[in-house]
N, C-alpha and C positions, 0 to 999 in steps of 0.2 A: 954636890956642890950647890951653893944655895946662890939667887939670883942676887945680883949686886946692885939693883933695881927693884924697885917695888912699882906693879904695872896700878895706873891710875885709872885707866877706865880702856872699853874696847868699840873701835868704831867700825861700822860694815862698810865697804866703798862696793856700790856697783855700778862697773862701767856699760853704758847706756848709749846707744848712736840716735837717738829722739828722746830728749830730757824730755819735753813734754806729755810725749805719749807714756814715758818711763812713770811720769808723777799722776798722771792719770790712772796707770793700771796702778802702783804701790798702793795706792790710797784708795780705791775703790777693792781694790782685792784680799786687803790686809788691814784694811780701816786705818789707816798711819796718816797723818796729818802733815802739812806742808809746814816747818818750818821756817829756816832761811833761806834766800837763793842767795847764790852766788853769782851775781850776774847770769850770760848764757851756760857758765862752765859747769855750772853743779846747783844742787839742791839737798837741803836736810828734810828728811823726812822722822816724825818724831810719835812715840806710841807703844816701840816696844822697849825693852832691857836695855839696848844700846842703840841709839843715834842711826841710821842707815843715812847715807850718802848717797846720790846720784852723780854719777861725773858724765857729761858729754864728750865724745870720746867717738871721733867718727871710727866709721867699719874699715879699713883696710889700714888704720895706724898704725905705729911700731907700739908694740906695749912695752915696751923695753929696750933701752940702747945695749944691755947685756946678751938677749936672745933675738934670734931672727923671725919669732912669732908676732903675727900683727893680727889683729883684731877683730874676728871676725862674730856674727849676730847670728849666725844660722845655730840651730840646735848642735849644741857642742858638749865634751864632757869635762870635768876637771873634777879632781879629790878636794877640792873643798866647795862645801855647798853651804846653803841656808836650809835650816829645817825651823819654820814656825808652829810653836806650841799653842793649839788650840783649846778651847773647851767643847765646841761642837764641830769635832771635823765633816759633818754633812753640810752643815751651813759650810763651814769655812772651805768645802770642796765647790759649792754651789759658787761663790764666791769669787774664788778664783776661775774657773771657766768663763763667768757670766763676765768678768774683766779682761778676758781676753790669753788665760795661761791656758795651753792644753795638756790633759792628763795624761798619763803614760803609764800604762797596767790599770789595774782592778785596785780598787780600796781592799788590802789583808791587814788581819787582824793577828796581836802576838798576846804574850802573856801579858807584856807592861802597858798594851794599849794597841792604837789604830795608824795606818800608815798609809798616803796616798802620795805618788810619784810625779809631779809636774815637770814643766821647761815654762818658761815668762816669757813676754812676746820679745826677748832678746837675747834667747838661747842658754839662758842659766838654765842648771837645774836647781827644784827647791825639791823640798817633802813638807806636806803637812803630817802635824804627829797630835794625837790625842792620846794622855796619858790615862792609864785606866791603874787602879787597886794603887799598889807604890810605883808604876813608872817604873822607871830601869830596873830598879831595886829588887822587881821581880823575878827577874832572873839571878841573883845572888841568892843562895840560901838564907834562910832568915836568920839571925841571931841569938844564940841562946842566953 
């Protein structure tokens, strides 16, 4: 069935309990620049493919009036993450540390390229990924 919408563009939101300190490491960590604030409640941050948003968003809030999950900053895990596409994951590993993310495993290496495991100083997890030869493509047989 085909969508009955055509999607326009895609925004990252992450919710942050110290916007400030949140735009401090994004930007220092990821070289992403401060766009707009939105007052205290949020910040655009601008640099990669899509827009990443910062939202203030204290720690023990309801994240939803549907579930009874509220909002915690300690290292935590969820199926969806961020994974930013570097050209030099050493730099971009140094990077992230020296801002304040800590690593989590060893830098391994696969066919399509290089993979290092973080959390951000507000419990997401990310991945840094440097693609190497074709990147994912690698692992599909090539094409005759």
């Amino acid at each position: 069935m085909l969508a009955a919408f055509r999607m326009a563009s895609l925004l990252v939101n992450i919710d942050v309990d110290d916007l400030e300190r949140a735009i401090d490491y994004y930007t220092r960590a990821f070289g992403l620049r401060l766009g707009r604030r939105f007052g205290g409640d949020g910040a655009e941050l601008l640099g990669a493919e899509a827009p990443l948003y910062l939202l203030a968003k204290p720690a023990g809030s309801v994240a939803t009036p549907a579930a009874a999950a509220t909002r915690d900053y300690r290292r935590h895990w969820t199926p969806v993450h961020l994974d930013f596409v570097v050209a030099d994951i050493d730099a971009a590993v140094r990077a992230a540390r020296d801002a304040g993310a800590r690593q989590e495993g060893d830098l391994r290496t696969h066919a399509w390229g290089r993979i290092a495991q973080f959390a951000d100083p507000f419990g997401h997890g990310f991945c840094l990924l440097e693609f190497r030869g074709r990147g994912y493509d690698e692992l599909v047989a090539p094409s005759k």
